[in-house]
N, C-alpha and C positions, 0 to 999 in steps of 0.2 A: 719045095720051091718057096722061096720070098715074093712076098706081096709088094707090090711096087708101092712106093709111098705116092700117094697123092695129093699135092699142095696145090692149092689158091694161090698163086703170085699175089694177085690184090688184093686177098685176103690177107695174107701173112702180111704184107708191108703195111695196112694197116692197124695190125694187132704191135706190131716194131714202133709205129709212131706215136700212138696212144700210150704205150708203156716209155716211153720216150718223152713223154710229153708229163707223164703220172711222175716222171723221176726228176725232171729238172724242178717240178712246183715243188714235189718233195721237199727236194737239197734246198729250195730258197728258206720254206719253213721249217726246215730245218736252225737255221741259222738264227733265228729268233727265240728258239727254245734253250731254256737253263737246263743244267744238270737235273734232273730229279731226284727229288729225295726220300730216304727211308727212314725207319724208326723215329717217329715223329708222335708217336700216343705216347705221352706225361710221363716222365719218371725220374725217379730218386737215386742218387750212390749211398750207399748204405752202409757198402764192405768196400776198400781197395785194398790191393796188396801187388806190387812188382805191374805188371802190366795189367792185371785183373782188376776186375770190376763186378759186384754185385749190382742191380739194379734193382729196386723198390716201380712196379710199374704201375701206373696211378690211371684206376677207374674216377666215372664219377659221381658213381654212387661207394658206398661203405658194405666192402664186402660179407657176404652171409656164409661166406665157407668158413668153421672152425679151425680151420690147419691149413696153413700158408703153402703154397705149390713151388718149389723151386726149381725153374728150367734147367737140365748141361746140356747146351751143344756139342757138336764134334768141335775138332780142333783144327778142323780142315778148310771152313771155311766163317765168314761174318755169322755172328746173330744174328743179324737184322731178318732173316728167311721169316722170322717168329712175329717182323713188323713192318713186313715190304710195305705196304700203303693201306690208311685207313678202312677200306673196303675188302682186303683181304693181308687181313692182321692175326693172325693166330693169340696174338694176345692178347688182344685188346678185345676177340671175341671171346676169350677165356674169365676177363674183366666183368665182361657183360654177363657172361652167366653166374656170377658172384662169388669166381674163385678170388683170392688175394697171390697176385703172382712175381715171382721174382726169378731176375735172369740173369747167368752168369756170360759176362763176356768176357772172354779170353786174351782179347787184346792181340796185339800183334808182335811176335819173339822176333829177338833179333840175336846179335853174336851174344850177349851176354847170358842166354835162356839155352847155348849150345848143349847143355849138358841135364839139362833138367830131363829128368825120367820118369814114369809112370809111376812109380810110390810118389816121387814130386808133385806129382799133378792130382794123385785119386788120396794118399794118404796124405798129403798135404794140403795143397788149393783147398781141394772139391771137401775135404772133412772142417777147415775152416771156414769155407764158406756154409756150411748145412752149419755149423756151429751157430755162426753169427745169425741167422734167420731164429735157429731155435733159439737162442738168448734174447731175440728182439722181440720175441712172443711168447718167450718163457715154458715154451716146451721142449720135452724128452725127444719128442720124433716129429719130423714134419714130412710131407710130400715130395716125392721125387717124379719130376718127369723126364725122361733122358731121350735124344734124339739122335738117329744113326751112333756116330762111333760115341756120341754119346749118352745115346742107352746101354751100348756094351761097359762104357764107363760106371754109370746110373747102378747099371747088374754088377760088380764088380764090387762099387762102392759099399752097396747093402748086403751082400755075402761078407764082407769085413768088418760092416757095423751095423750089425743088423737091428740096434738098438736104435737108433738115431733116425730109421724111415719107417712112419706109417703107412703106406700105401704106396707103389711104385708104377710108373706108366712109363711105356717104352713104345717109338715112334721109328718104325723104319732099322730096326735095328738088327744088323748081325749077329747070331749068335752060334751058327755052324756055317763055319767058312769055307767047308771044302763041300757044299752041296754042286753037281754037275753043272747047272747056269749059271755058276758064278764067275763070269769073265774078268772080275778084277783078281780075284783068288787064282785065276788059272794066270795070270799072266805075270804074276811075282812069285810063283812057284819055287820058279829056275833063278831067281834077281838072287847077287851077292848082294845081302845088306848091308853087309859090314863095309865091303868096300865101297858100297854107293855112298854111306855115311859120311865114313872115314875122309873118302877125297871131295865132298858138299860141304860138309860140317850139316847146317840147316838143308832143309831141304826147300829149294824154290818154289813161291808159290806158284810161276809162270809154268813150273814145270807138272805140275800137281793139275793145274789146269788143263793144261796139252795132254796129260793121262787121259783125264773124263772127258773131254771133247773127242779125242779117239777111237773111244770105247761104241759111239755112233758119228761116225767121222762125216758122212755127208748130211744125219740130218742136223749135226750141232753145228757142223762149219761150213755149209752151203744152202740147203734149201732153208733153213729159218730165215736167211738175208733176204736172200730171192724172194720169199715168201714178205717180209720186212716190206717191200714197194709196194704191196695191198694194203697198207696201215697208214702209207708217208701224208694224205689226207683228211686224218684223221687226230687229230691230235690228243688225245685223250690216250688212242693206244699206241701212238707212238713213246708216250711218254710212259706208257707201261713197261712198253717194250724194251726202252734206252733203263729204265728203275732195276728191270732183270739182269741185263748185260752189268748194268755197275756190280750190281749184287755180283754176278759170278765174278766175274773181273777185279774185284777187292776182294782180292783171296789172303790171310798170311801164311807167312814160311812157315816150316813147321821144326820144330827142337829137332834138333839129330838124335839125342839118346830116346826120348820118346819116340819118337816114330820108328827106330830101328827094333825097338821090342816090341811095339804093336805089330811089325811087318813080320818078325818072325815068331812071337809068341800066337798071335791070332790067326792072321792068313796063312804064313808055310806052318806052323806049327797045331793050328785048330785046339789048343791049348781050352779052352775056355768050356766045350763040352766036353773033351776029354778027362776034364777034374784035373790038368798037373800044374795048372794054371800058378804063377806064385810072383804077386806083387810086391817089391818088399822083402819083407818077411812074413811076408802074410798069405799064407793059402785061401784060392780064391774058388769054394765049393757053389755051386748053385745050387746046391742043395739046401744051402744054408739059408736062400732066400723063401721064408716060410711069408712074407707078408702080403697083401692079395695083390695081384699082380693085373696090368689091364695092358695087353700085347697087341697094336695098331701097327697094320703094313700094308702095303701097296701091292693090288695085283699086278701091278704092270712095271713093278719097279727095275729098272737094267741095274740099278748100284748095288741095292739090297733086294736078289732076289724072295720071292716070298716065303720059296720052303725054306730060304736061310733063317728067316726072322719063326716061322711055324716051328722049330724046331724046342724054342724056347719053353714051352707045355712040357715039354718029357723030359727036362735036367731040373728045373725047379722045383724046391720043397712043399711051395704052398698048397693047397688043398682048394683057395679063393684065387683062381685062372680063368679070365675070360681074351677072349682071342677077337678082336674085330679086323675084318677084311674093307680096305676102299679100295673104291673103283676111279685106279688114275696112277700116278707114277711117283717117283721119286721127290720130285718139286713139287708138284701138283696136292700131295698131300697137306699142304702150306698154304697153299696160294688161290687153288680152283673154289671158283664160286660152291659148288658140292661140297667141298672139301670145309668152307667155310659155316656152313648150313649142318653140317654131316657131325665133325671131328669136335670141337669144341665144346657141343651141348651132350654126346656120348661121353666124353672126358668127363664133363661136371656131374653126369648123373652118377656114372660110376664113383666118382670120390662122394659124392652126397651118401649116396646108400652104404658108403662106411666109413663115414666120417663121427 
C-alpha cells in the first residue's frame, strides 16, 4: 500500500513564495554581474605554431625546480581547468611550490585542421613543443605532466621519445578503455566512426558537450540549475558558478582525422594496452616508458573511471611507479579546495625527490 503524501497548504505556499522571492532578487543581480574570468595568473608565449600556443606561466618568486614542467591537455576541452580562478588555480599552485611551469594550449580547429591526425598532433605539435621548452633551458629531457586524453597523449609521446621526458605525471587519465564502468567506452562501442566523420568533417563542440552532460543527464542538466537559486544571493558563488559554465561551454571542435583514430584506436580498439598501438610510424609500446612515473586519479571520476586510469602500473616499463588516489571527481581534481591543498604539493615532492 502507498502512504498518502502529507502537505501543509501553508506551508508549501510559503516555501513557493520565499523561493519566488530568492529568484526575482536573483535575476535583478544577476544583471549587474560581468562575464567572469579565467586564466588570469601572468604568462608568457614562448612557442606559436597554426592555432598552438606554448605558454611560459609566470610565478612570483624564481623557481627552485631544476627541470621545467610542461602541461598537455586533452583536445576536448579549454586549458584554462589548470587556471579557473586564483583560489583554485592548479597552476599557479604548482608556481607556488617552485615548479617552472608551462602549458600548451591547443587552440581552437576549424575547417582548415580538418585533416590533422594524431602523428599531427603527438609527433608533430606535442615533440615541438617539448623541443622548444628543452632548447629554452638547454636540456635533453624535461618534465611531462599530461591530463585525461592528454596523459594518454603524455604516455604515447614518451614511449616514442623516450629521450626527451625526465619524469612523467599523468592526471585522470585513460589507459584501458574497455574496463566494465566505462560508459563512455560502452556507448561508442556500436558508433560508425568513419561515417560520423565522413558526414561532420570536425566534430562539434555543442555536440561533444550534449555527450557529457548525458552521461548524468539530470544532475548536469537539472538539479545543478535548481540547486543554482541557493547561490543567486551570493555573489562570490554565483560568480563561481557562471566562471564553470563558461569553462564547459567554451568547448572547441575537434579535427576529424584526429578524433576518428582516437575513437577507434583507443575506445573501440583498446589499442594502447593491447601493445598494436601505431602512431605514425611509430609503435606505441608502454613498455617502453621506463621513466618514473607518478599516476593521479579520481575515485569518483564518471569520465575516467579509476580501474581505467589503475590499470596503468602493469603495462609500463618503469620500476619508479607511484600511484596516488583523490578523493573527488573528474573536475574536482582541478578545482576542489582539497584538491588544491592535496594535488599540487604531492606533484612537487614527487618531481623534487627526482629531480
Amino acid at each position: 500500500m502507498f502512504t498518502p503524501l502529507r502537505i501543509d497548504p501553508a506551508k508549501l505556499l510559503g516555501e513557493v513564495s520565499a523561493f519566488q522571492r530568492k529568484l526575482a532578487a536573483g535575476m535583478e543581480s544577476l544583471r549587474g554581474m560581468h562575464e567572469p574570468e579565467y586564466a588570469n595568473t601572468p604568462r608568457e608565449a614562448v612557442y606559436r605554431e597554426d592555432k598552438l600556443t606554448v605558454w611560459h606561466i609566470k610565478g612570483n618568486g624564481k623557481p627552485t625546480s631544476k627541470t621545467p614542467l610542461l602541461i598537455v591537455y586533452a583536445l576536448v576541452n579549454t586549458v584554462w581547468m589548470t587556471d579557473l580562478q586564483a583560489d583554485r588555480s592548479l597552476v599557479r599552485n604548482l608556481l607556488e611550490q617552485g615548479e617552472d611551469v608551462y602549458l600548451i594550449d591547443w587552440g581552437y580547429p576549424d575547417g582548415a585542421d580538418r585533416w590533422l591526425t594524431l602523428d599531427d598532433y603527438l609527433n608533430g605539435y606535442l615533440d615541438r613543443c617539448v623541443d622548444a621548452v628543452r632548447q629554452r633551458h638547454g636540456l635533453d629531457a624535461i618534465n611531462l605532466l599530461g591530463i585525461c586524453q592528454g596523459g594518454a597523449f603524455s604516455l604515447c609521446y614518451t614511449a616514442m621519445h623516450p629521450d626527451k621526458v625526465k619524469n612523467l605525471v599523468t592526471m585522470v587519465t585513460p589507459v584501458d578503455y574497455h574496463t566494465p564502468d566505462n560508459m563512455l567506452s560502452h556507448w561508442v562501442q556500436n558508433l560508425d566512426v568513419d561515417l560520423f566523420v565522413d558526414t561532420l568533417g570536425n566534430i562539434p563542440a555543442e555536440l561533444m558537450n550534449y555527450v557529457y552532460l548525458t552521461l548524468k543527464p539530470v544532475r548536469l542538466n537539472q538539479q545543478k540549475y535548481v540547486s543554482m537559486v541557493d547561490l543567486l544571493d551570493n555573489r562570490k558563488e554565483m560568480e563561481n558558478f557562471l566562471r564553470m559554465e563558461r569553462w564547459i561551454f567554451d568547448s572547441p571542435d575537434q579535427a576529424g582525422e584526429a578524433f576518428r583514430a582516437f575513437i577507434k584506436d583507443f575506445y573501440q580498439g583498446n589499442k594502447l594496452v593491447k601493445g598494436t598501438l601505431t602512431i605514425g610510424d611509430k609503435p606505441v609500446d608502454l613498455g617502453m616508458v621506463t621513466q618514473p612515473v607518478l599516476n593521479i586519479f579520481a575515485e569518483q571520476d564518471h569520465l575516467v573511471p579509476p580501474d581505467a586510469s589503475r590499470a596503468l602500473g602493469k603495462h609500463v616499463g618503469t620500476t619508479d611507479y607511484t600511484q596516488l588516489a583523490f578523493k573527488g571527481g573528474h573536475i574536482g581534481i582541478y578545482v576542489s579546495g582539497r584538491a588544491q591543498r592535496e594535488v599540487p604539493p604531492a606533484i612537487h615532492q614527487w618531481l623534487r625527490s627526482r629531480d
